[in-house]
BALOBA-1460 file (C-alpha; in Angstrom, 3 decimals):
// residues 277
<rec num="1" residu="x" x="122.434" y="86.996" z="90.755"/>
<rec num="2" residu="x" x="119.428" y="89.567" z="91.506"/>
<rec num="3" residu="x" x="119.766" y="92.643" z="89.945"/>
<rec num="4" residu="x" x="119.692" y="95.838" z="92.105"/>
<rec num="5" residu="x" x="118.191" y="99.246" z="90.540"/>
<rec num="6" residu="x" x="121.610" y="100.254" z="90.704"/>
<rec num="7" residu="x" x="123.379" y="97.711" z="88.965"/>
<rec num="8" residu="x" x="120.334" y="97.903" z="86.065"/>
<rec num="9" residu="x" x="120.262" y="101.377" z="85.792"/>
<rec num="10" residu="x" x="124.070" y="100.631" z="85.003"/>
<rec num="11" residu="x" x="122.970" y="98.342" z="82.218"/>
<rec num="12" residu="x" x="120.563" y="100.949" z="80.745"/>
<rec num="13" residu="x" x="123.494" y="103.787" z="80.285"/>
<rec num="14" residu="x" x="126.042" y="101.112" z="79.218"/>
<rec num="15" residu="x" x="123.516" y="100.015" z="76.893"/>
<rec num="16" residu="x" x="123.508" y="101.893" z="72.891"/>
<rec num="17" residu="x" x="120.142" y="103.621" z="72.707"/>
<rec num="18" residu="x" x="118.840" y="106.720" z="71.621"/>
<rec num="19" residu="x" x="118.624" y="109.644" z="74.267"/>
<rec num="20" residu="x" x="114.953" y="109.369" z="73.738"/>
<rec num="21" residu="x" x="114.681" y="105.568" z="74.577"/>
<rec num="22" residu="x" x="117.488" y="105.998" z="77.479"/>
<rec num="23" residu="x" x="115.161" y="108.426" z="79.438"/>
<rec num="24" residu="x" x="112.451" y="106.194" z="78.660"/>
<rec num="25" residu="x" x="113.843" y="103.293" z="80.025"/>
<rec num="26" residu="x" x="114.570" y="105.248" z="83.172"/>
<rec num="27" residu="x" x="110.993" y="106.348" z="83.679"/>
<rec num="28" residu="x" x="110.170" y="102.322" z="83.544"/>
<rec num="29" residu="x" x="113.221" y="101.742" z="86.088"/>
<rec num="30" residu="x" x="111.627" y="104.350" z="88.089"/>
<rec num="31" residu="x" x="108.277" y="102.707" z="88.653"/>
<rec num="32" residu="x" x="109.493" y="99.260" z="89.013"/>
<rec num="33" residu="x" x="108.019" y="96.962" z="91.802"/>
<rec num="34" residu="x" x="111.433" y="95.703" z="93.671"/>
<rec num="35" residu="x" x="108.824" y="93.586" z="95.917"/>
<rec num="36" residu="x" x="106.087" y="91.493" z="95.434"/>
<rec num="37" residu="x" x="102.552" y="93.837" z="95.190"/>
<rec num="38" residu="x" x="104.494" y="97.140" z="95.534"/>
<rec num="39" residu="x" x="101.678" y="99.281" z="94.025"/>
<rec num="40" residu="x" x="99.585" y="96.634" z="93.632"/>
<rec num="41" residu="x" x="102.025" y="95.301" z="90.961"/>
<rec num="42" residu="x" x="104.426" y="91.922" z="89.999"/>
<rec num="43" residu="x" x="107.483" y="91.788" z="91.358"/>
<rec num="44" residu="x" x="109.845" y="93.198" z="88.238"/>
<rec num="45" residu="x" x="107.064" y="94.915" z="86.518"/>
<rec num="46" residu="x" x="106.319" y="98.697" z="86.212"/>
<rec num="47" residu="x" x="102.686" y="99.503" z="85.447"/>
<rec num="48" residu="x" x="102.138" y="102.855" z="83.214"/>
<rec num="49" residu="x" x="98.540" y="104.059" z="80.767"/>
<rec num="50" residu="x" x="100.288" y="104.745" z="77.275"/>
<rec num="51" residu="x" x="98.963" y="108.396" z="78.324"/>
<rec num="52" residu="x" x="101.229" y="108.744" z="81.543"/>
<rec num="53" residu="x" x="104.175" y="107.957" z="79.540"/>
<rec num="54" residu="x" x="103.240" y="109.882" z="76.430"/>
<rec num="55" residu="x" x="102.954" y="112.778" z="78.792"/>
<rec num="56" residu="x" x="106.310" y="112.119" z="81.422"/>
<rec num="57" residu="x" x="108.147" y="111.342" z="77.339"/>
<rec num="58" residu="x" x="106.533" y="114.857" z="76.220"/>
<rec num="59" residu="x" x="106.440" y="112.655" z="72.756"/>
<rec num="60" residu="x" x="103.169" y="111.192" z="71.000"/>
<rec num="61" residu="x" x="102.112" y="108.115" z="71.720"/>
<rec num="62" residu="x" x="103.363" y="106.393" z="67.992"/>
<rec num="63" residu="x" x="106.488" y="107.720" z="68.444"/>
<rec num="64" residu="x" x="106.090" y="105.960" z="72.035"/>
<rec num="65" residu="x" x="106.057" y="102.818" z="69.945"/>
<rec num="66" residu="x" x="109.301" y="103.368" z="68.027"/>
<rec num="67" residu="x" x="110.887" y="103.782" z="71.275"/>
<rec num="68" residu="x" x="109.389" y="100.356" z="72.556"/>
<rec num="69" residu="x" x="110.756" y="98.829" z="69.349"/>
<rec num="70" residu="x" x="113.946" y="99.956" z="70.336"/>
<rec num="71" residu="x" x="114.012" y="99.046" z="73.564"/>
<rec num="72" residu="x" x="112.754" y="95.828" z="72.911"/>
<rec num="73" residu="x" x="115.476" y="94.444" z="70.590"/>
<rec num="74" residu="x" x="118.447" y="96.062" z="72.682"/>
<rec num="75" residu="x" x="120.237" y="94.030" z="75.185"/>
<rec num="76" residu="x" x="117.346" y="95.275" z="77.790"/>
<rec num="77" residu="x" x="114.947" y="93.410" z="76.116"/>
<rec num="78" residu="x" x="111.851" y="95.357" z="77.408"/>
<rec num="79" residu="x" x="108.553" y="93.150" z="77.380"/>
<rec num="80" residu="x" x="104.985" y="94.871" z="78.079"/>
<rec num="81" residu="x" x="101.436" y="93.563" z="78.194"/>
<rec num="82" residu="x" x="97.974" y="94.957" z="78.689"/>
<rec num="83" residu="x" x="96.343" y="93.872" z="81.730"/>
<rec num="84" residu="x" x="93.206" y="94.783" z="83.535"/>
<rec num="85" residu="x" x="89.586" y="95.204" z="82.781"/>
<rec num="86" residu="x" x="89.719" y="97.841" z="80.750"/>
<rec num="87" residu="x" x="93.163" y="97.520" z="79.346"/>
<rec num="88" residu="x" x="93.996" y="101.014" z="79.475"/>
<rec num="89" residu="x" x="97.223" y="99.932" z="82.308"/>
<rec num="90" residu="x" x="100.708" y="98.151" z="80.751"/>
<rec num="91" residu="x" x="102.780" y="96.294" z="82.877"/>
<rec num="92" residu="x" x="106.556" y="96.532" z="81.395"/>
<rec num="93" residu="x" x="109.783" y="94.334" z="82.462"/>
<rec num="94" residu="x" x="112.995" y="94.261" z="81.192"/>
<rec num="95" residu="x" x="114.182" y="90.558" z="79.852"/>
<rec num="96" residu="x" x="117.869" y="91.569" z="81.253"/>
<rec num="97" residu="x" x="116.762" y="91.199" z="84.887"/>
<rec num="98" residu="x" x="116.166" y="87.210" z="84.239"/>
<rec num="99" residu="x" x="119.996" y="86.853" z="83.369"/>
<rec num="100" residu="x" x="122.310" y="85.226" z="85.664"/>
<rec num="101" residu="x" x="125.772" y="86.609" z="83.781"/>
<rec num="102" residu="x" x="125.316" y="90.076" z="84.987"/>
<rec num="103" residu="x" x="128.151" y="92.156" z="85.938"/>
<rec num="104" residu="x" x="129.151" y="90.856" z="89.087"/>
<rec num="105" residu="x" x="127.995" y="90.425" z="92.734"/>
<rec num="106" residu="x" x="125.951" y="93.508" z="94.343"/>
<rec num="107" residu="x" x="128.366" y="95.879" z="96.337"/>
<rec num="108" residu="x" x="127.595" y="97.519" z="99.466"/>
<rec num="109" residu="x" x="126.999" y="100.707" z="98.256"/>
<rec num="110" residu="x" x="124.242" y="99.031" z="95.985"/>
<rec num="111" residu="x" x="122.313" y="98.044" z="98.921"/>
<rec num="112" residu="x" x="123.084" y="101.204" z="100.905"/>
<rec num="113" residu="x" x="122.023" y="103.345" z="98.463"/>
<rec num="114" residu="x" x="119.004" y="101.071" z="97.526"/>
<rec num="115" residu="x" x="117.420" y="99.591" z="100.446"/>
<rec num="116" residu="x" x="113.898" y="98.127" z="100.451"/>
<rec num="117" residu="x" x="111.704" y="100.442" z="102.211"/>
<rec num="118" residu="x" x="109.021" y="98.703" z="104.329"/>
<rec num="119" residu="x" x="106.781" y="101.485" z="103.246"/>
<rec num="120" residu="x" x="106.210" y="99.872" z="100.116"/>
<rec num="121" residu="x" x="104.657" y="96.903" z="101.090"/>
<rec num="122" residu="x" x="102.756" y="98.384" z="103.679"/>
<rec num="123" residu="x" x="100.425" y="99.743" z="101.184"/>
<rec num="124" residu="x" x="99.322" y="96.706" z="98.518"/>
<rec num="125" residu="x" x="96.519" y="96.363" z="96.719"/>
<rec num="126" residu="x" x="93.552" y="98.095" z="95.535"/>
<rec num="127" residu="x" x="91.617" y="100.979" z="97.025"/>
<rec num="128" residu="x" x="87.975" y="100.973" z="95.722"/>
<rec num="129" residu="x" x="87.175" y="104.938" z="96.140"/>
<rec num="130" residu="x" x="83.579" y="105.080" z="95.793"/>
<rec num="131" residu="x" x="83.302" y="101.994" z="98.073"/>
<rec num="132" residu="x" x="85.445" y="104.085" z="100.608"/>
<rec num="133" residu="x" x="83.664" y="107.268" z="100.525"/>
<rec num="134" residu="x" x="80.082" y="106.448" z="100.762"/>
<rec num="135" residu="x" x="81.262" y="104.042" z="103.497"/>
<rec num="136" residu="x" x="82.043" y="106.327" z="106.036"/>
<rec num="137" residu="x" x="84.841" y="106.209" z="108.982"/>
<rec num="138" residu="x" x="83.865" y="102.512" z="110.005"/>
<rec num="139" residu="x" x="84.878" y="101.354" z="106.558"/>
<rec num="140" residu="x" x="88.639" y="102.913" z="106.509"/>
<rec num="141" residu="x" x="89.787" y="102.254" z="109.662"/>
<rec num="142" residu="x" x="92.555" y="99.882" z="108.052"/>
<rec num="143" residu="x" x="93.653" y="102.589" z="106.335"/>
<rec num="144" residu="x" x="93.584" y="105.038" z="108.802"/>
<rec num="145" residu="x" x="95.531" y="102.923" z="110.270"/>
<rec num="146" residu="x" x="98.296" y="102.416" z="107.781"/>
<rec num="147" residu="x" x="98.676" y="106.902" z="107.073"/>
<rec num="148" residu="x" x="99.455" y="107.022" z="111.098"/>
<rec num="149" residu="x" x="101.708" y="104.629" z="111.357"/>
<rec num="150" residu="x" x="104.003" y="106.112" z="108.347"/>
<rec num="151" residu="x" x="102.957" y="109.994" z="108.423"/>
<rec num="152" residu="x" x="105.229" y="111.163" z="110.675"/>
<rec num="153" residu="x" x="108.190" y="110.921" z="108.358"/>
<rec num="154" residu="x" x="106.352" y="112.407" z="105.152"/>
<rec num="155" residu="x" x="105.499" y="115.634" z="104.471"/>
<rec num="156" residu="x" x="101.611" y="115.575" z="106.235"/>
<rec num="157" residu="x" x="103.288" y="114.431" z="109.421"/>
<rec num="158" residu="x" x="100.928" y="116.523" z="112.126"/>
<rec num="159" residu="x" x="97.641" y="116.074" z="110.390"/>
<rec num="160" residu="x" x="94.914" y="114.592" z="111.339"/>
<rec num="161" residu="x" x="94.542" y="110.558" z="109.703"/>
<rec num="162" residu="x" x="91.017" y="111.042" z="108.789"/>
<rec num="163" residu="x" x="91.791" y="114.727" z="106.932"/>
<rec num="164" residu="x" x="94.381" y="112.745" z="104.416"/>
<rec num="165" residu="x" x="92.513" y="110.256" z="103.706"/>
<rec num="166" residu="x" x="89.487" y="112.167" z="103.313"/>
<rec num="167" residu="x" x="91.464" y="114.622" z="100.975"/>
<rec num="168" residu="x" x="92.923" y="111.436" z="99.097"/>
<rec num="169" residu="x" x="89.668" y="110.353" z="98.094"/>
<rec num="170" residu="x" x="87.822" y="113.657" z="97.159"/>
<rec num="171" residu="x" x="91.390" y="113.951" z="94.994"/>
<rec num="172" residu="x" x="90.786" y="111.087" z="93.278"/>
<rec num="173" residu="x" x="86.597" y="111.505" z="92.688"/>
<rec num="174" residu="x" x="87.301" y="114.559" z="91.491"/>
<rec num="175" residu="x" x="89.548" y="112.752" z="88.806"/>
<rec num="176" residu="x" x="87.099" y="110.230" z="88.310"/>
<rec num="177" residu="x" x="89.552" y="107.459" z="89.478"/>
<rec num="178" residu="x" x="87.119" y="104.430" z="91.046"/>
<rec num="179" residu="x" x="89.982" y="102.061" z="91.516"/>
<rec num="180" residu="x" x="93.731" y="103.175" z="92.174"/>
<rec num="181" residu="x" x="96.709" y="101.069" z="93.650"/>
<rec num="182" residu="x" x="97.494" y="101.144" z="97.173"/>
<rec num="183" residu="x" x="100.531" y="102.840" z="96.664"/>
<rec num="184" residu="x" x="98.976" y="105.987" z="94.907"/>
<rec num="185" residu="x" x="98.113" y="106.557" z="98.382"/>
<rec num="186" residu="x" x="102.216" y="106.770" z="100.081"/>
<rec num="187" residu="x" x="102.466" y="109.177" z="96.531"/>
<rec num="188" residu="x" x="99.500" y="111.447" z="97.641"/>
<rec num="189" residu="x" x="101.184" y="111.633" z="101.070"/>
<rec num="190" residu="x" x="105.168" y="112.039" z="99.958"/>
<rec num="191" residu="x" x="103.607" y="114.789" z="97.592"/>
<rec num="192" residu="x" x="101.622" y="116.228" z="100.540"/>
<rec num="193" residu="x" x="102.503" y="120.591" z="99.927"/>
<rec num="194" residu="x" x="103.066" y="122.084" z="103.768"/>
<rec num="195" residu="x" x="102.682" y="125.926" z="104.220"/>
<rec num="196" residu="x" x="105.619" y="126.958" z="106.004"/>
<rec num="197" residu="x" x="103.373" y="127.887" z="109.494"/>
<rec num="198" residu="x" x="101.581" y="124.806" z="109.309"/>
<rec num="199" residu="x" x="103.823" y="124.420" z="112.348"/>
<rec num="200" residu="x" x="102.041" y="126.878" z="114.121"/>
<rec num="201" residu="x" x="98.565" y="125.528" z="112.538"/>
<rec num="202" residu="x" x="95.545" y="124.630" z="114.794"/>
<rec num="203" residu="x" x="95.210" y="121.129" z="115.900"/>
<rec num="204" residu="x" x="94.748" y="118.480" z="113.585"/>
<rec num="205" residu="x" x="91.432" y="117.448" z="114.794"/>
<rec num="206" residu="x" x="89.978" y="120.732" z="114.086"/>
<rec num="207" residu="x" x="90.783" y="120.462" z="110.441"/>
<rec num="208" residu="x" x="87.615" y="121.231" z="108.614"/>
<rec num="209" residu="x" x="86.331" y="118.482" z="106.004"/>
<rec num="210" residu="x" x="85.545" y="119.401" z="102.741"/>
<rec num="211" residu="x" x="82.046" y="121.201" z="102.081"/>
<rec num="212" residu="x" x="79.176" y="119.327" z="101.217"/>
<rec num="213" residu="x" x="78.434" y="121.249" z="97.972"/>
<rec num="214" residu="x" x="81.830" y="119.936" z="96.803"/>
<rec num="215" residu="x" x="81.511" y="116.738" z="97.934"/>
<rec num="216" residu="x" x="78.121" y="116.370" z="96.050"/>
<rec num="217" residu="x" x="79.858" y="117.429" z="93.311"/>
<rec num="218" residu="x" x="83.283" y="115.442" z="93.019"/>
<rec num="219" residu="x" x="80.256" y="112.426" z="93.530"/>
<rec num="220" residu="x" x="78.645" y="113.714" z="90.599"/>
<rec num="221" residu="x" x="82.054" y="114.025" z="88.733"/>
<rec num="222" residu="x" x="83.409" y="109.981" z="89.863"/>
<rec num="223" residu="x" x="80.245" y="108.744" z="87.806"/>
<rec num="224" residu="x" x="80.861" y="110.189" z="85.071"/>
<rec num="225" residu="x" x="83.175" y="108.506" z="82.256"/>
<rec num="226" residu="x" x="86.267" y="110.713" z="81.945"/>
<rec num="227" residu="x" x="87.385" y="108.577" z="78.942"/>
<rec num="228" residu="x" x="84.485" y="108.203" z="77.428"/>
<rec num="229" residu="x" x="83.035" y="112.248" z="77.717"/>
<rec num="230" residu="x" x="82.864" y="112.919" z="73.879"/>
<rec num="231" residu="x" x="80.958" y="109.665" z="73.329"/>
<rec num="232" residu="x" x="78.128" y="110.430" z="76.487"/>
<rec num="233" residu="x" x="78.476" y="114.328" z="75.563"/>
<rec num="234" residu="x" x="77.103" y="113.127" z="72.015"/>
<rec num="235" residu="x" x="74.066" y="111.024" z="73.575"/>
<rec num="236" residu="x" x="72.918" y="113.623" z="75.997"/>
<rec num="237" residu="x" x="73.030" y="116.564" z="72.640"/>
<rec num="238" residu="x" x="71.074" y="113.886" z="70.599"/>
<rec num="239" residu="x" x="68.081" y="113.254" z="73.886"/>
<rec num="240" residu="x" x="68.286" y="117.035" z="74.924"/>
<rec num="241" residu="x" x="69.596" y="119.354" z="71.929"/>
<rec num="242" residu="x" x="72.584" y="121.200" z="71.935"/>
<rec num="243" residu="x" x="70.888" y="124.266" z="73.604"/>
<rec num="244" residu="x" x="69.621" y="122.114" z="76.598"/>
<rec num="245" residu="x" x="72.535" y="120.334" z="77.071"/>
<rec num="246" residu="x" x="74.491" y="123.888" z="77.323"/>
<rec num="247" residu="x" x="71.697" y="125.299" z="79.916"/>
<rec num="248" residu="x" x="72.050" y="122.419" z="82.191"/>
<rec num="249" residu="x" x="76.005" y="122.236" z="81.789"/>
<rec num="250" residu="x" x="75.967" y="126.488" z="83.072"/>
<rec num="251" residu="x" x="72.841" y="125.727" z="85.663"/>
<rec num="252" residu="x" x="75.797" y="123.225" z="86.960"/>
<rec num="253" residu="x" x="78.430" y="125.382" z="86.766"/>
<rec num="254" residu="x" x="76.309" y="127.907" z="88.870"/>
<rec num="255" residu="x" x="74.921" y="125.764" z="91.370"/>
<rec num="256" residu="x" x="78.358" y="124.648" z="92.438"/>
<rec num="257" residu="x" x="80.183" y="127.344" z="91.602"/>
<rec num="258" residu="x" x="82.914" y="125.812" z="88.894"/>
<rec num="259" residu="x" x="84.566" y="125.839" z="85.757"/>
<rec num="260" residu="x" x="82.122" y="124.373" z="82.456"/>
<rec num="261" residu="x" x="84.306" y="121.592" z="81.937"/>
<rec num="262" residu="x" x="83.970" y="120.165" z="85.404"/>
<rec num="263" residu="x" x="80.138" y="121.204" z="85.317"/>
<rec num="264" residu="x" x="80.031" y="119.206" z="81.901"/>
<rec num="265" residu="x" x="81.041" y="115.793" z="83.703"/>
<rec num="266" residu="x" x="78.858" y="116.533" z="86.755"/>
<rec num="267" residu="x" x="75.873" y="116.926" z="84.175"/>
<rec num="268" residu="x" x="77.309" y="113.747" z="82.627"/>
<rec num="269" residu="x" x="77.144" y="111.984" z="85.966"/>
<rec num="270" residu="x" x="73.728" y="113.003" z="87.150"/>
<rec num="271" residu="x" x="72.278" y="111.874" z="83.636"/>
<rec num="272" residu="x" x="73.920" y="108.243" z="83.907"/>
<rec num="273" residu="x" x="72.344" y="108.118" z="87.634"/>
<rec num="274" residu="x" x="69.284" y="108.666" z="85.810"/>
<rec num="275" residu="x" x="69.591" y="106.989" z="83.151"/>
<rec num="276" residu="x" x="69.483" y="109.819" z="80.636"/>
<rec num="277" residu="x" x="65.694" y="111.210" z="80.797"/>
């Protein structure tokens, strides 16, 4: 038989662990694709960076790996794998799933309280956000497409298409994310935090877009390396000296207005546009 997130979760607190690796295994549970590319991901597979979990755990990340070790030789038998281009993403499954003896057929209130929503593969794949934003309105209109036909039962219902998605993208530049699954995109608009007059707002249409000034500089920010800022904050003090690396970093942080740590990967952004004078 198919297992059910009811009937694993089941499994996991019938299962002798550690209160540690319980709660960890319900994290994974959590996240787990139930369909075919929900989030972009396998069927059966939960995708997680080693610092998402080391953060959710509130634990560091080698005691992270005692807790796989655990997991891993209980009856669960969890099973991960780097994948991607830069490997930084783990994909984890639990061996358990792949048994036929399990503890009996699905009941009803299983399926009641677990039902696929269609939601989740409406939004599959990839979202390229650089791609997106310096492509304008005639480049998202699938999208556009997908946030009205689900946003009137989330949280943004009321807004304007274009003013989530434009929102969802300066979110993510700002983060320096250039490629995010589909579903981060349902997330950002479950998540979505409504003022309690928003009912009374102005119409959606006459939502204002975000400035240019911080649109230049969330652009600025998205080509930058956010993992990589200690190594590129290195080069730049070694071509410009520590005391013209600081100037530019506050001539940044007063031309747009912002704190010295977003002004430090704006610098670090402009410099790899031109390729480090």
């Amino acid at each position: 038989m198919d297992m059910t997130t009811c009937s694993l979760l089941r499994r996991i607190t019938q299962t002798d662990l550690t209160m540690a690796a319980h709660k960890l295994a319900t994290l994974i549970l959590d996240r787990m694709a139930w369909k075919e590319g929900y989030n972009g991901l396998p069927k059966g597979a939960a995708g997680f960076t080693m610092a998402e979990l080391s953060e959710a755990m509130g634990v560091s990340r080698q005691y992270l790996y005692q807790l796989f070790a655990e997991l891993e030789a209980s009856e669960l038998k969890l099973s991960r794998e780097r994948v991607g281009a830069g490997g930084t993403l783990w994909l984890f499954r639990f061996g358990i799933m792949s048994e036929t003896d399990g503890p009996g057929p699905t009941t009803r209130g299983d399926r009641a309280l677990y039902k696929e929503e269609t939601n989740k593969t409406f939004f599959t794949g990839m979202i390229e956000i650089e791609i997106e934003a310096e492509s304008g309105v005639q480049g998202t209109g699938n999208w556009l497409e997908r946030i009205a036909a689900v946003k009137e039962k989330l949280p943004c219902k009321g807004l304007d298409s274009r003013h989530i998605w434009e929102r969802f993208l300066a979110f993510n530049q700002a983060r320096g994310h250039l490629r995010v699954p589909a579903g981060w995109l349902l997330g950002f608009m479950r998540k979505w935090r409504v003022r309690p007059e928003a009912a009374r707002s102005e119409p959606a249409e006459k939502v204002p877009s975000l400035p240019s000034r911080q649109l230049e500089l969330q652009k600025l920010i998205a080509k930058a390396s956010v993992a990589n800022r200690g190594f590129v904050e290195r080069e730049l003090r070694q071509a410009w000296g520590d005391q013209g690396y600081e100037q530019r970093v506050r001539e940044m942080a007063a031309r747009f207005g912002c704190g010295l740590f977003s002004a430090a990967l704006a610098v670090h952004g402009a410099a790899g546009a031109m390729a480090v004078p």
